[in-house]
Each structure stands twice: as C-alpha cells, then as structure tokens.
PDB file as gemmi writes it, atoms N, CA and C in Angstrom:
CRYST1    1.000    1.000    1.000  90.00  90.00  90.00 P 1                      
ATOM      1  N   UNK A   1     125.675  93.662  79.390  1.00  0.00           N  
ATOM      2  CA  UNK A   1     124.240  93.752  79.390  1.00  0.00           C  
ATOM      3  C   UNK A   1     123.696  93.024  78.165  1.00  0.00           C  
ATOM      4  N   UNK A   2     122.391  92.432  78.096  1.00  0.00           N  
ATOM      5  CA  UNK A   2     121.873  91.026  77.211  1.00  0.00           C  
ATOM      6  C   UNK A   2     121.388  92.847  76.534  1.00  0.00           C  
ATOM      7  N   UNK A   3     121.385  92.245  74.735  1.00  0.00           N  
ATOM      8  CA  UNK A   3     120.338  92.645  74.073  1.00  0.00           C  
ATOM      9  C   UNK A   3     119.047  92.727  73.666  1.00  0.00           C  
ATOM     10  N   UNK A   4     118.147  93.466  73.802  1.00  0.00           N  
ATOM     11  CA  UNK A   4     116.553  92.858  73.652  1.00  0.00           C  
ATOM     12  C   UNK A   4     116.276  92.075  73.018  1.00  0.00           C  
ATOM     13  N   UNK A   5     116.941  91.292  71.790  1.00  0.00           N  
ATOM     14  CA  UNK A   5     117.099  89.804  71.145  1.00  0.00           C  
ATOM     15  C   UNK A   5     117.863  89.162  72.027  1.00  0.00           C  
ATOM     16  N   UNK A   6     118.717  89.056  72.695  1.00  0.00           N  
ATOM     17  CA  UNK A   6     118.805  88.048  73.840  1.00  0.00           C  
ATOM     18  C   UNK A   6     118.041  87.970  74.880  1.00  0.00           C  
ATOM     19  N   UNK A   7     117.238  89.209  75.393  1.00  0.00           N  
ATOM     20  CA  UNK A   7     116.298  88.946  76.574  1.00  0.00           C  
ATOM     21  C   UNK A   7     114.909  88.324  76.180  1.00  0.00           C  
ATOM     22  N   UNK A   8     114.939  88.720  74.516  1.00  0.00           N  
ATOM     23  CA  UNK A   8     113.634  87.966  74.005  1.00  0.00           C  
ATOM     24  C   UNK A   8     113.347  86.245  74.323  1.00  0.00           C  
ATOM     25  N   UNK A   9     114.990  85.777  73.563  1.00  0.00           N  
ATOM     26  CA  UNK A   9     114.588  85.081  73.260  1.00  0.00           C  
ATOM     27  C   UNK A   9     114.994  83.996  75.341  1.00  0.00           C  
ATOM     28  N   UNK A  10     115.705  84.565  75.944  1.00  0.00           N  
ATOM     29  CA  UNK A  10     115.768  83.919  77.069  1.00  0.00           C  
ATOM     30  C   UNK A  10     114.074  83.607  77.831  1.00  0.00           C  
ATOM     31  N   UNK A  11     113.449  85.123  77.539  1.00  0.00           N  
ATOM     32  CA  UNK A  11     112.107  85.193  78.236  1.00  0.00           C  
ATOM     33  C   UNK A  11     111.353  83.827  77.329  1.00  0.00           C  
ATOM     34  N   UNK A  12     111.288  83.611  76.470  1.00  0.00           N  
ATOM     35  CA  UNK A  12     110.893  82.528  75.600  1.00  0.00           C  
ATOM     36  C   UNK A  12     110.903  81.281  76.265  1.00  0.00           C  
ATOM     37  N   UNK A  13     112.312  81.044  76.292  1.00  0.00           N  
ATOM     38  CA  UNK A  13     112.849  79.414  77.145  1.00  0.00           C  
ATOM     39  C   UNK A  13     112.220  80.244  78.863  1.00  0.00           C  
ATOM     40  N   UNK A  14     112.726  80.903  79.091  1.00  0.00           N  
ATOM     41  CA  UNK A  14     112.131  80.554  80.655  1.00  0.00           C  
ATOM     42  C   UNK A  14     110.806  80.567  80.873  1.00  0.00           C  
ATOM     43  N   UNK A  15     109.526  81.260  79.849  1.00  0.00           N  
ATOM     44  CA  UNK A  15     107.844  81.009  79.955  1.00  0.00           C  
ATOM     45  C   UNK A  15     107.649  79.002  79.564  1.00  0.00           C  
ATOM     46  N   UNK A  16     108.226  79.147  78.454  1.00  0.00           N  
ATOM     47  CA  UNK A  16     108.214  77.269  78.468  1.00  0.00           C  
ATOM     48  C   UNK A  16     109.105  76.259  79.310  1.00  0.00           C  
ATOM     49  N   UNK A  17     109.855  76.514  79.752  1.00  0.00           N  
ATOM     50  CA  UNK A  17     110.037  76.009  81.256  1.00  0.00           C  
ATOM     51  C   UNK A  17     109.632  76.043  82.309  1.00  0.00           C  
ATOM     52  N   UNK A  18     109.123  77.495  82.178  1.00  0.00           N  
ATOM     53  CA  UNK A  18     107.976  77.623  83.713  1.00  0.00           C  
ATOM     54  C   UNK A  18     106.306  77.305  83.345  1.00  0.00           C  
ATOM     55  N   UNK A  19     106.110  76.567  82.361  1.00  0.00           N  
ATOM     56  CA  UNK A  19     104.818  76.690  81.955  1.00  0.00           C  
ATOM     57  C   UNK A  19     104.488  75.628  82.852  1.00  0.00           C  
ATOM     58  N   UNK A  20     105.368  74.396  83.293  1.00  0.00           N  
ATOM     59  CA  UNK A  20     104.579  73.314  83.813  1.00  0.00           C  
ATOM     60  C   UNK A  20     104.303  73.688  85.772  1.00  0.00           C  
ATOM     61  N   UNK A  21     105.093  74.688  85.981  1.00  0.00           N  
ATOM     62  CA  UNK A  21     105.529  75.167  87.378  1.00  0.00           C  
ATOM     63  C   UNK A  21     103.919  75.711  87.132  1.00  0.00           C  
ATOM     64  N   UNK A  22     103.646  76.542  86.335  1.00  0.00           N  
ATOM     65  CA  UNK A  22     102.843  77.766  86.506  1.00  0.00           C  
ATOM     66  C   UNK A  22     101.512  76.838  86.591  1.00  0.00           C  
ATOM     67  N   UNK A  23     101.510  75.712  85.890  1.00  0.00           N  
ATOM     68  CA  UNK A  23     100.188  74.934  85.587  1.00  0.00           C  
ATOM     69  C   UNK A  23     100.026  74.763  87.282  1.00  0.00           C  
ATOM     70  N   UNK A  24     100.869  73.951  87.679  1.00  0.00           N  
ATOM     71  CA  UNK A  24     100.876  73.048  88.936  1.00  0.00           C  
ATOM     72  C   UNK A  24     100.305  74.107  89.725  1.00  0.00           C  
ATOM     73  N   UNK A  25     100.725  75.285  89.617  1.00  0.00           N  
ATOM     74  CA  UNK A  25     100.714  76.407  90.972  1.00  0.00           C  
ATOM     75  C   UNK A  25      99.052  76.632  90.686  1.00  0.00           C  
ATOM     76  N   UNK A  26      98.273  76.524  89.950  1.00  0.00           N  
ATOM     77  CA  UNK A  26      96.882  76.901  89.574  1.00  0.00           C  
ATOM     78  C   UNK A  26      96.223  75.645  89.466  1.00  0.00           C  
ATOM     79  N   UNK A  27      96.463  74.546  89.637  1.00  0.00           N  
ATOM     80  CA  UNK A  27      95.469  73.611  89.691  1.00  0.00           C  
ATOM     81  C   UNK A  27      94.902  73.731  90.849  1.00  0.00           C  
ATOM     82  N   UNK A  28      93.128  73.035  90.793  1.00  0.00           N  
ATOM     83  CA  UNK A  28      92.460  73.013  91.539  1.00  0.00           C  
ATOM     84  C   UNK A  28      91.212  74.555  91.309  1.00  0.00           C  
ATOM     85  N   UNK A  29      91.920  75.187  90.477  1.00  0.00           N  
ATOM     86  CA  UNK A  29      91.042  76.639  90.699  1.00  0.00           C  
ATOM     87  C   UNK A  29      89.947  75.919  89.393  1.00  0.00           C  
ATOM     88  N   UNK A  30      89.041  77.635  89.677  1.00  0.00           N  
ATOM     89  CA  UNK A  30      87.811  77.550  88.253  1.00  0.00           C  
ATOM     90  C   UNK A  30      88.649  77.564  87.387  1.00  0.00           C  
ATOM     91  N   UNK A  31      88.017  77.508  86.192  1.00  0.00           N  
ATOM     92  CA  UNK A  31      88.475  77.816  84.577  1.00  0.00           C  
ATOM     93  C   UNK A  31      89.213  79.042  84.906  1.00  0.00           C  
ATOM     94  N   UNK A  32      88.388  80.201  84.873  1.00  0.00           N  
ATOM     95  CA  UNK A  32      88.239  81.432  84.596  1.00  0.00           C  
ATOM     96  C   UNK A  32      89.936  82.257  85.584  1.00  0.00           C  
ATOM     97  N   UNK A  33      89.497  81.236  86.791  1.00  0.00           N  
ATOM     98  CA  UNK A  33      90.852  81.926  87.839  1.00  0.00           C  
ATOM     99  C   UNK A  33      91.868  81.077  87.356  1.00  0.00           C  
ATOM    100  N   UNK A  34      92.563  80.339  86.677  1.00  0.00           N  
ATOM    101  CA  UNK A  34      93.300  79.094  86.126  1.00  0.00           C  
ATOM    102  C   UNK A  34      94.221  79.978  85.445  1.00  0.00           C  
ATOM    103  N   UNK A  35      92.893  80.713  83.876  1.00  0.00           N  
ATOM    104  CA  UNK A  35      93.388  81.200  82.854  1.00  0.00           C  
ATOM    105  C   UNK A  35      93.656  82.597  83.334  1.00  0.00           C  
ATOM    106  N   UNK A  36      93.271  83.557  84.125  1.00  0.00           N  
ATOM    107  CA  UNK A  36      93.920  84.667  85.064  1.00  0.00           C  
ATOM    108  C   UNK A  36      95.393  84.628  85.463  1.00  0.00           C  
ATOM    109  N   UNK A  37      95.249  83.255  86.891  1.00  0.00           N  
ATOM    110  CA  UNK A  37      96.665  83.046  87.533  1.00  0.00           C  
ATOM    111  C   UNK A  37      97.665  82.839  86.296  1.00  0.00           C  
ATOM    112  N   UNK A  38      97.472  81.887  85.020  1.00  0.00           N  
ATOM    113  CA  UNK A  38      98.468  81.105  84.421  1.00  0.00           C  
ATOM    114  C   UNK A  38      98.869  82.543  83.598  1.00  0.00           C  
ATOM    115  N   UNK A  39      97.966  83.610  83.286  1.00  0.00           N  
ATOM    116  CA  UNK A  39      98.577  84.341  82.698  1.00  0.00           C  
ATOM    117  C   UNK A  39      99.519  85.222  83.657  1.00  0.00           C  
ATOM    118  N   UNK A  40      99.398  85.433  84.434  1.00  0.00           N  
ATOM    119  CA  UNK A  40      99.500  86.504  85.715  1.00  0.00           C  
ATOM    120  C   UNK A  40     101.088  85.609  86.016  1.00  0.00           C  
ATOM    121  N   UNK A  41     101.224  84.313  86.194  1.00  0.00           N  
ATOM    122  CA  UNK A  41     102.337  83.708  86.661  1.00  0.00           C  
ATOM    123  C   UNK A  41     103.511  83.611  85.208  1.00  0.00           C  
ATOM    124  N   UNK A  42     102.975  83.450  83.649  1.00  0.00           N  
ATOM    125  CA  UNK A  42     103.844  83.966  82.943  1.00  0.00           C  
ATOM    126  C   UNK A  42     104.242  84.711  82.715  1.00  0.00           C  
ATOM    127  N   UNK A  43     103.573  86.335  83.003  1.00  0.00           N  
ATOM    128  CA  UNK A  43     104.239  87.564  83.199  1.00  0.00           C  
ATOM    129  C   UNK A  43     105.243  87.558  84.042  1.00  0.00           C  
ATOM    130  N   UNK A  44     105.199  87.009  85.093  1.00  0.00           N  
ATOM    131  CA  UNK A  44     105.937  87.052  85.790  1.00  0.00           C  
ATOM    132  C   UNK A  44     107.119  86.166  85.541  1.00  0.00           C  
ATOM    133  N   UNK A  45     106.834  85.010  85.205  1.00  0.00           N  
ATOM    134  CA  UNK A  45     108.020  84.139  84.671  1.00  0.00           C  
ATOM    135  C   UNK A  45     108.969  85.198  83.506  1.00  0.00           C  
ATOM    136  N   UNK A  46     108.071  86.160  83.059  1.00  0.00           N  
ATOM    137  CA  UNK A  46     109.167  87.023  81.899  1.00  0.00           C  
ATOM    138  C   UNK A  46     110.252  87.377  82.918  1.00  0.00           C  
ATOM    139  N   UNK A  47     110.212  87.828  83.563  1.00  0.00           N  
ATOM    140  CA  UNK A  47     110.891  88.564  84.635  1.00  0.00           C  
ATOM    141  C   UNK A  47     112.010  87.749  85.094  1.00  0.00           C  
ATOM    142  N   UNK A  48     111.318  86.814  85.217  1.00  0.00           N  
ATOM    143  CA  UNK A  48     113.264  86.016  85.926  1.00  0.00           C  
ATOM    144  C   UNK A  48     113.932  86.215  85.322  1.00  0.00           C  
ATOM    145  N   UNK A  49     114.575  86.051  83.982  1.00  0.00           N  
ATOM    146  CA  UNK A  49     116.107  86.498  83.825  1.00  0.00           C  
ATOM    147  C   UNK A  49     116.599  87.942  83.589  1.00  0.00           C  
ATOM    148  N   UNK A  50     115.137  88.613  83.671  1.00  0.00           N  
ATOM    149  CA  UNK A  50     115.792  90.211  84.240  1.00  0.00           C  
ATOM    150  C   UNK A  50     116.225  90.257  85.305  1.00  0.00           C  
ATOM    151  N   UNK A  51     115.233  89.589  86.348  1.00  0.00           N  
ATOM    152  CA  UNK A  51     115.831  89.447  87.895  1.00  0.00           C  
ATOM    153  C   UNK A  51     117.226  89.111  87.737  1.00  0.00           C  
ATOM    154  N   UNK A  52     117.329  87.656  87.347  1.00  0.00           N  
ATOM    155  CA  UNK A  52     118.673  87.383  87.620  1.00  0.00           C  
ATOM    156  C   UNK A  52     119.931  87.862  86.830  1.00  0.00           C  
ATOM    157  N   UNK A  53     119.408  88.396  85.859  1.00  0.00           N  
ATOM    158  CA  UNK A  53     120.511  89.604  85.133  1.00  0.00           C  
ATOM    159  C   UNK A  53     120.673  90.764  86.074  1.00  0.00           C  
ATOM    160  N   UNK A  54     119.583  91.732  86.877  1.00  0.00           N  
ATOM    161  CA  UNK A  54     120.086  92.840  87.131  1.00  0.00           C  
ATOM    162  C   UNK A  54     120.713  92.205  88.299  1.00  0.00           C  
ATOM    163  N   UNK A  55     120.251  91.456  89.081  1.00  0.00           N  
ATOM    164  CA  UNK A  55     120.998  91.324  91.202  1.00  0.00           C  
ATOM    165  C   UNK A  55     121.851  90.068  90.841  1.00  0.00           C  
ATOM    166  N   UNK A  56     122.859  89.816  89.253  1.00  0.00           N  
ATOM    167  CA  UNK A  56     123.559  88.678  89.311  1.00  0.00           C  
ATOM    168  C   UNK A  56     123.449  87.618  89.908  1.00  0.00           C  
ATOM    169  N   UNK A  57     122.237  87.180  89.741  1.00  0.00           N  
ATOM    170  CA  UNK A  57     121.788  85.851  90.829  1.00  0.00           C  
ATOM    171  C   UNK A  57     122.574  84.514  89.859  1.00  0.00           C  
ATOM    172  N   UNK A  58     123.000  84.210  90.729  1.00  0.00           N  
ATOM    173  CA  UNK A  58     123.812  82.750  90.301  1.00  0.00           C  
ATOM    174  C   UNK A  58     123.432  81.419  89.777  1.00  0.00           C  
ATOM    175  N   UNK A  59     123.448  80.906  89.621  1.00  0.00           N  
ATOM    176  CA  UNK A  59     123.172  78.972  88.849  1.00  0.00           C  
ATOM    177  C   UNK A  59     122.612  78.361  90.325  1.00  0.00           C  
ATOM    178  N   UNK A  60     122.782  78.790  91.385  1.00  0.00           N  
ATOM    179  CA  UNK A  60     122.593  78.512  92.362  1.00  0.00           C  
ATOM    180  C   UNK A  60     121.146  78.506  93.684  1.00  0.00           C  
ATOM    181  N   UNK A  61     120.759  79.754  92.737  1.00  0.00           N  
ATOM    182  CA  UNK A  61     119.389  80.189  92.876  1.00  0.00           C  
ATOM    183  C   UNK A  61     118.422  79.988  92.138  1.00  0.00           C  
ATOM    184  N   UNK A  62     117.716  78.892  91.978  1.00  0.00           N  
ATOM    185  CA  UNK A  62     116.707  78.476  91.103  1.00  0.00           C  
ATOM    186  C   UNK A  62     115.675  79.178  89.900  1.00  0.00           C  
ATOM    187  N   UNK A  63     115.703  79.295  89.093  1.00  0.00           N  
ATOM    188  CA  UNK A  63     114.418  79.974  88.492  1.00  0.00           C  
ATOM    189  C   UNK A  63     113.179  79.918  89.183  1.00  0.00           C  
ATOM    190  N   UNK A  64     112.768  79.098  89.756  1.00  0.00           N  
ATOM    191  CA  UNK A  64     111.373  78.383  90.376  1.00  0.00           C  
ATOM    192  C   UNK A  64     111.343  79.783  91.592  1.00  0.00           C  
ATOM    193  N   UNK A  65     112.543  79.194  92.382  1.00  0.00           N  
ATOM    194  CA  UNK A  65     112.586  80.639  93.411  1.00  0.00           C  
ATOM    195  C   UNK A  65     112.095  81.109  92.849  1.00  0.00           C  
ATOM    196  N   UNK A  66     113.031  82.197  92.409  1.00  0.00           N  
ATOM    197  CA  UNK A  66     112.822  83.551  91.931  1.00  0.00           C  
ATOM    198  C   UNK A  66     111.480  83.615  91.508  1.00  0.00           C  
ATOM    199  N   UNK A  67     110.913  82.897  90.879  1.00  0.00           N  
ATOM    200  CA  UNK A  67     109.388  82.768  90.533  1.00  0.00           C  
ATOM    201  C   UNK A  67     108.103  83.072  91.604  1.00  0.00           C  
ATOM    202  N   UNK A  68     108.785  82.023  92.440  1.00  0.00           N  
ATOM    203  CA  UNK A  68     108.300  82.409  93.699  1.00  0.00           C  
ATOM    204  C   UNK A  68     108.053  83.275  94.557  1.00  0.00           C  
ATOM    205  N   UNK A  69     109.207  83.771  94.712  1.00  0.00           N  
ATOM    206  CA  UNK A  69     109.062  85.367  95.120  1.00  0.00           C  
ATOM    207  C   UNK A  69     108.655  86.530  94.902  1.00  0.00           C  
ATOM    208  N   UNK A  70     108.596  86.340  93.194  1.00  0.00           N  
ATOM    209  CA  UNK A  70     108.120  87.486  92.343  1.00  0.00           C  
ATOM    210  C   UNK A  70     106.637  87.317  92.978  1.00  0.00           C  
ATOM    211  N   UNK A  71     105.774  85.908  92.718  1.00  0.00           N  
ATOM    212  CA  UNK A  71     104.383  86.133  93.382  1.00  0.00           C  
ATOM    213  C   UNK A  71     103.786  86.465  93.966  1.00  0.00           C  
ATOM    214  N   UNK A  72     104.919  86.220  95.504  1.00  0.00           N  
ATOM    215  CA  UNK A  72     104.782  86.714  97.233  1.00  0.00           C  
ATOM    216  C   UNK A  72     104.854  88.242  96.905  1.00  0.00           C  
ATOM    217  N   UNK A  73     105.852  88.637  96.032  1.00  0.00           N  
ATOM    218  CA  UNK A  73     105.441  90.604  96.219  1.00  0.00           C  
ATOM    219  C   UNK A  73     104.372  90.625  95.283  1.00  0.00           C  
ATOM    220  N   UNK A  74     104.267  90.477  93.865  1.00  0.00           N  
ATOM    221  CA  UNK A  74     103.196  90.356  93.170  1.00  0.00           C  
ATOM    222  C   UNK A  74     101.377  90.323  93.925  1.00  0.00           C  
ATOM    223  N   UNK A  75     101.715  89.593  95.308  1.00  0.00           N  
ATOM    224  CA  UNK A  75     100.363  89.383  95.566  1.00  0.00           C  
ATOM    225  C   UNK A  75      99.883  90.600  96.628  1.00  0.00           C  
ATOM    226  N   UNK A  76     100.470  91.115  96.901  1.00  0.00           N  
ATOM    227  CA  UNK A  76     100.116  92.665  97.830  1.00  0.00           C  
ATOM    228  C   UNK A  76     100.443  94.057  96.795  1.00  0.00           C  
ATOM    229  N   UNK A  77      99.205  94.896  97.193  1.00  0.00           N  
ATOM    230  CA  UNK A  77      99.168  95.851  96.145  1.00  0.00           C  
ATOM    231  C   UNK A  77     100.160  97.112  97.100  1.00  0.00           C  
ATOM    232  N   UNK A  78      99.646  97.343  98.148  1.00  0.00           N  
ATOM    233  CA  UNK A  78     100.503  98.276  99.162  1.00  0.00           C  
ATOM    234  C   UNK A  78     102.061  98.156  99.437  1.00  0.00           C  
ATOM    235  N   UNK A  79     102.076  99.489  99.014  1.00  0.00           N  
ATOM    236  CA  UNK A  79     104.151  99.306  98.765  1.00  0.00           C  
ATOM    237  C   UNK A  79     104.506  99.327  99.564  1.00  0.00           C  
ATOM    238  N   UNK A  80     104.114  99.210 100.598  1.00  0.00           N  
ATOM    239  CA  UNK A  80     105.090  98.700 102.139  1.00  0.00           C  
ATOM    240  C   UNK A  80     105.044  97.247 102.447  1.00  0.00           C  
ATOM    241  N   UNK A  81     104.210  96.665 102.185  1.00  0.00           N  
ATOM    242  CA  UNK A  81     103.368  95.169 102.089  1.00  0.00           C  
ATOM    243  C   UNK A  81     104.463  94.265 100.896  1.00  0.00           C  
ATOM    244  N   UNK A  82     104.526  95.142  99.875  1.00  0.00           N  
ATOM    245  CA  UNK A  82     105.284  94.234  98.723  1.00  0.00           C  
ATOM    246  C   UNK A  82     106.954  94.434  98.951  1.00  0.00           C  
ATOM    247  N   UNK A  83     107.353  95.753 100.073  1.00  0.00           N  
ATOM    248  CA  UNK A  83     108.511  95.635 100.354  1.00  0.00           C  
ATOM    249  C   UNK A  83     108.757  94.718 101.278  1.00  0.00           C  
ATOM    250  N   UNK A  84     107.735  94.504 102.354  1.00  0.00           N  
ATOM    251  CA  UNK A  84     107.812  93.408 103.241  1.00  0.00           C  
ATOM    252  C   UNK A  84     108.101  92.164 102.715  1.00  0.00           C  
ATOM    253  N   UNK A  85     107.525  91.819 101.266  1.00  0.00           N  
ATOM    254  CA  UNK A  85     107.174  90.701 101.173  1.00  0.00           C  
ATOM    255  C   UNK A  85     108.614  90.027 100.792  1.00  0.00           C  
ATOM    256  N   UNK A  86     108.939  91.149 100.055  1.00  0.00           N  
ATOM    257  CA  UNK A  86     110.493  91.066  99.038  1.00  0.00           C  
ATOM    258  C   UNK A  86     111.657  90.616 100.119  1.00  0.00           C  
ATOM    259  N   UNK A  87     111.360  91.465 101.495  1.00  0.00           N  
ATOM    260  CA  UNK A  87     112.642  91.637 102.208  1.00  0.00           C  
ATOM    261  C   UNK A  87     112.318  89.932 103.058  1.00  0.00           C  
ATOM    262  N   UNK A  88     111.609  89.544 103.135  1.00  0.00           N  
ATOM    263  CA  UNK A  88     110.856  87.956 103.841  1.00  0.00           C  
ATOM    264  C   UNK A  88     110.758  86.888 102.642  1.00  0.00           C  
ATOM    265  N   UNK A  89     110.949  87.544 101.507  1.00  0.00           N  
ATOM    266  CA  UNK A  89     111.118  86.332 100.210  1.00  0.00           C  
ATOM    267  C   UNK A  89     112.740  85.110 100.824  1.00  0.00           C  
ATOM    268  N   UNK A  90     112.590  84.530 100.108  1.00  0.00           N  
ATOM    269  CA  UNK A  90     113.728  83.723  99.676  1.00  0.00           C  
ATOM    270  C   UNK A  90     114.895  84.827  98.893  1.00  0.00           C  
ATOM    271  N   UNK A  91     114.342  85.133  97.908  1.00  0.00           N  
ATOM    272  CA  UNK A  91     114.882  86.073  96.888  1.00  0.00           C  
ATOM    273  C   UNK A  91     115.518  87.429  98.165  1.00  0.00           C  
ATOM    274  N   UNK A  92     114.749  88.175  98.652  1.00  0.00           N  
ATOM    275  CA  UNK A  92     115.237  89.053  99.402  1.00  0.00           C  
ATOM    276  C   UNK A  92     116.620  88.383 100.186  1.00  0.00           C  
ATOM    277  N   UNK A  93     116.109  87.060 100.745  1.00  0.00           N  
ATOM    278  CA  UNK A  93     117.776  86.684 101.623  1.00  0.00           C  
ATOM    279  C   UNK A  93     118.956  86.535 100.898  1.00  0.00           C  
ATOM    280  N   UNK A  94     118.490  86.093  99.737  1.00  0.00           N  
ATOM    281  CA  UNK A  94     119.761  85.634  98.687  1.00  0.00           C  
ATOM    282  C   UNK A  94     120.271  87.015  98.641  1.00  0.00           C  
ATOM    283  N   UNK A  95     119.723  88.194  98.215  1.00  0.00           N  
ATOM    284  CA  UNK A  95     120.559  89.159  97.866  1.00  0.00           C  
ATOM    285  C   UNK A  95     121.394  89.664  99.291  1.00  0.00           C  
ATOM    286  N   UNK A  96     120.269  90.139 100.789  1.00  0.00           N  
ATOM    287  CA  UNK A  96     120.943  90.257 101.342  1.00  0.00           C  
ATOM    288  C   UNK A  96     122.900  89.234 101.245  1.00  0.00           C  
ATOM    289  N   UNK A  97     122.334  87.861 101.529  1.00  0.00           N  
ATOM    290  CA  UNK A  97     123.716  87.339 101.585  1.00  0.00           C  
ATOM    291  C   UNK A  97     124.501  87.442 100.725  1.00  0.00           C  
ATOM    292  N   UNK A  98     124.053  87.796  99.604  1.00  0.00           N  
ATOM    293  CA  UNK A  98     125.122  87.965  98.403  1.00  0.00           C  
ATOM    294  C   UNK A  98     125.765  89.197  99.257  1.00  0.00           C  
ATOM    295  N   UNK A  99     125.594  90.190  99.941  1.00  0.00           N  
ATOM    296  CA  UNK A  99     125.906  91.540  99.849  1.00  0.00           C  
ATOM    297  C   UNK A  99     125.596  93.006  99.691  1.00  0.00           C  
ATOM    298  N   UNK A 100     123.983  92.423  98.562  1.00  0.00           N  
ATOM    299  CA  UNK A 100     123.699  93.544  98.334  1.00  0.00           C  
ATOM    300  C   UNK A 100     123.427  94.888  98.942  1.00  0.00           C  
ATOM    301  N   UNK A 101     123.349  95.738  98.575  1.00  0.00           N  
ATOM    302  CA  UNK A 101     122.252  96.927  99.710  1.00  0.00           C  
ATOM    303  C   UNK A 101     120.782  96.612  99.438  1.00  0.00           C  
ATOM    304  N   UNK A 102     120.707  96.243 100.485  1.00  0.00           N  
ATOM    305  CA  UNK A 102     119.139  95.553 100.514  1.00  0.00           C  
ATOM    306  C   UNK A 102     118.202  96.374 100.479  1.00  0.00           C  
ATOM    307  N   UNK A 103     118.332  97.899 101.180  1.00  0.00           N  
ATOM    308  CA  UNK A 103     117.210  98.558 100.979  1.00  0.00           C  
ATOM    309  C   UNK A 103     116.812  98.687  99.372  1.00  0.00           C  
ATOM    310  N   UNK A 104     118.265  99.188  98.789  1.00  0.00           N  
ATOM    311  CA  UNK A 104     118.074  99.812  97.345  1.00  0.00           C  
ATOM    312  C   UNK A 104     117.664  98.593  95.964  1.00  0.00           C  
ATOM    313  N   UNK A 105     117.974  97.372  96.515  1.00  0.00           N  
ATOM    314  CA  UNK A 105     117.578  96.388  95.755  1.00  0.00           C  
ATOM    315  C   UNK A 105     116.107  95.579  95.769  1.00  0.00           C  
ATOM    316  N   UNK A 106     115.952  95.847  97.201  1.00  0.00           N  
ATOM    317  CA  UNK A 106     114.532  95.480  97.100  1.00  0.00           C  
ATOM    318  C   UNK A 106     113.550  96.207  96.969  1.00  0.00           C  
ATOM    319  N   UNK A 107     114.044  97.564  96.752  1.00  0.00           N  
ATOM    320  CA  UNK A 107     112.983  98.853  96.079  1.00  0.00           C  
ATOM    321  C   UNK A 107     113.288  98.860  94.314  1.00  0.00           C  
ATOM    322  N   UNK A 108     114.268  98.109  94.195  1.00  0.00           N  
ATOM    323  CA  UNK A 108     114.315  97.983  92.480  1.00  0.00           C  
ATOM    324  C   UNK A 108     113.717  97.172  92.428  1.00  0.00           C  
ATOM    325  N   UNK A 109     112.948  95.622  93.119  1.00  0.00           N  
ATOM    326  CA  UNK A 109     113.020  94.445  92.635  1.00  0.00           C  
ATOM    327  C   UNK A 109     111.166  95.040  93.085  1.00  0.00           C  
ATOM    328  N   UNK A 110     110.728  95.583  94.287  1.00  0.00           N  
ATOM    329  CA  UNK A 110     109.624  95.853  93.946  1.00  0.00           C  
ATOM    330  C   UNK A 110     109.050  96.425  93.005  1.00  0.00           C  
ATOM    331  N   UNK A 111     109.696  97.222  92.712  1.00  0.00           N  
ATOM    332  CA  UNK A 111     109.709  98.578  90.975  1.00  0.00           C  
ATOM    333  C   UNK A 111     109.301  97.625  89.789  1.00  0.00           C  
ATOM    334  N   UNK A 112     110.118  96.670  90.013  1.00  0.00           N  
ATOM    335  CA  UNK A 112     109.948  95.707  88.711  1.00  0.00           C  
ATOM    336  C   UNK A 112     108.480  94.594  88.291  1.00  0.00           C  
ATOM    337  N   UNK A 113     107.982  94.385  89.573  1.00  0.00           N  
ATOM    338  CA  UNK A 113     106.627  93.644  89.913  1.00  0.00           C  
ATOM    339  C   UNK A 113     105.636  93.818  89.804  1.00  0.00           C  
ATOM    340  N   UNK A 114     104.601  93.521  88.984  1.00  0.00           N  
ATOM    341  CA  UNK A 114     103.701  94.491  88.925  1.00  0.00           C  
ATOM    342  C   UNK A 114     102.549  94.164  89.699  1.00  0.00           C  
ATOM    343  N   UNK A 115     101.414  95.220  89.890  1.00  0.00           N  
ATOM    344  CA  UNK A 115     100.745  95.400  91.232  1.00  0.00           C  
ATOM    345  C   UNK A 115      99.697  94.281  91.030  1.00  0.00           C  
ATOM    346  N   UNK A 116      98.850  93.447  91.752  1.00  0.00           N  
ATOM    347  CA  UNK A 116      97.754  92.793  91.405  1.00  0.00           C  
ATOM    348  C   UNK A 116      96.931  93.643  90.945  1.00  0.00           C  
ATOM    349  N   UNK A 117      96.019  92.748  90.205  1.00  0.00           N  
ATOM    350  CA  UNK A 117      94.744  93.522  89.376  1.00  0.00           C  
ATOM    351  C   UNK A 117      93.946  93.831  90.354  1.00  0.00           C  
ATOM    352  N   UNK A 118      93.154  95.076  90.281  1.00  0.00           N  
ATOM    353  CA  UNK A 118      91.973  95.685  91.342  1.00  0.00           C  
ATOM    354  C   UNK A 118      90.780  95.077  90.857  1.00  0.00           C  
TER     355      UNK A 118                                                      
END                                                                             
C-alpha cells in the first residue's frame, strides 16, 4: 500500500498530466462553467491512482479512461444511476474482465466518486 507522501505526490503528476485532458474536455463552455468543470475534472483526476491502486488496474488501462469514467458516474447524483453508470463505464468492463466481483467493486468505486453539485 502507497504512503500518503506517495499518493501525494502521484496525485500531483497525474492533476498535471491531466490538466491538458481536463482543459480539452471544457472547451467551448462560459468562463464561469470552464472554471467549475476544470475544477470538478481535477478532483477527479486526484482519484486515478487511487482507482488504479485499489482494483490493480494495469499499464494497460489508460489514465484518460479511468478519468473518463470517474465523470460518467460523477455525473448522476442517484445511486442506482451512478451504479449503472460504473457497471456501462469502460472502467466497469475492465474490472469485470480482470475478474473482479463486480457487484462489490463497483459499489466501492461508486463510494469513491463524489456526487454532482446540487
């Protein structure tokens, strides 16, 4: 298991690697929804290498994914909606095929996401 000085400083490199992903994914909006999404999509960029630390996701599975997916549940507030979203992600198939128990992983991986703003 990483130490909170190793998860620090990983979350570090993966927000400035995903900073240009996160830009791209918000162009076109107002100011105001830009500086919302871009924050809303680096929170979430913290998260990938927890993701891929807790469900051992491989070299094989992109950061970007995983990014991706976090959004698709990220964007439904209803916990049946964000389990849907998880189990129809990219991310959800990878684990299924890895093996996992899918129910119990994609109720951790929703756990971990946090709800859109009301």
């Amino acid at each position: 298991m990483a130490s909170d000085h190793q998860l620090s400083r990983l979350n570090r490199s993966t927000v400035r690697d995903l900073e240009p992903a996160a830009r791209s994914l918000v162009a076109g909006s107002t100011v105001a929804e830009r500086a919302a999404s871009t924050l809303d999509i680096l929170h979430l960029a913290e998260l990938v290498p927890i993701v891929r630390e807790r469900f051992r996701l491989g070299d094989g599975f992109a950061d970007d994914a995983i990014l991706s997916s976090l959004r698709v549940i990220a964007a439904h507030s209803d916990q049946r909606q964000r389990w849907l979203a998880a189990f129809n992600s990219n991310l959800g198939r990878c684990l299924a095929s890895e093996g996992h128990d899918l129910n119990t992983a994609l109720s951790a991986l929703v756990a971990l996401v946090p709800r859109p703003p009301s």
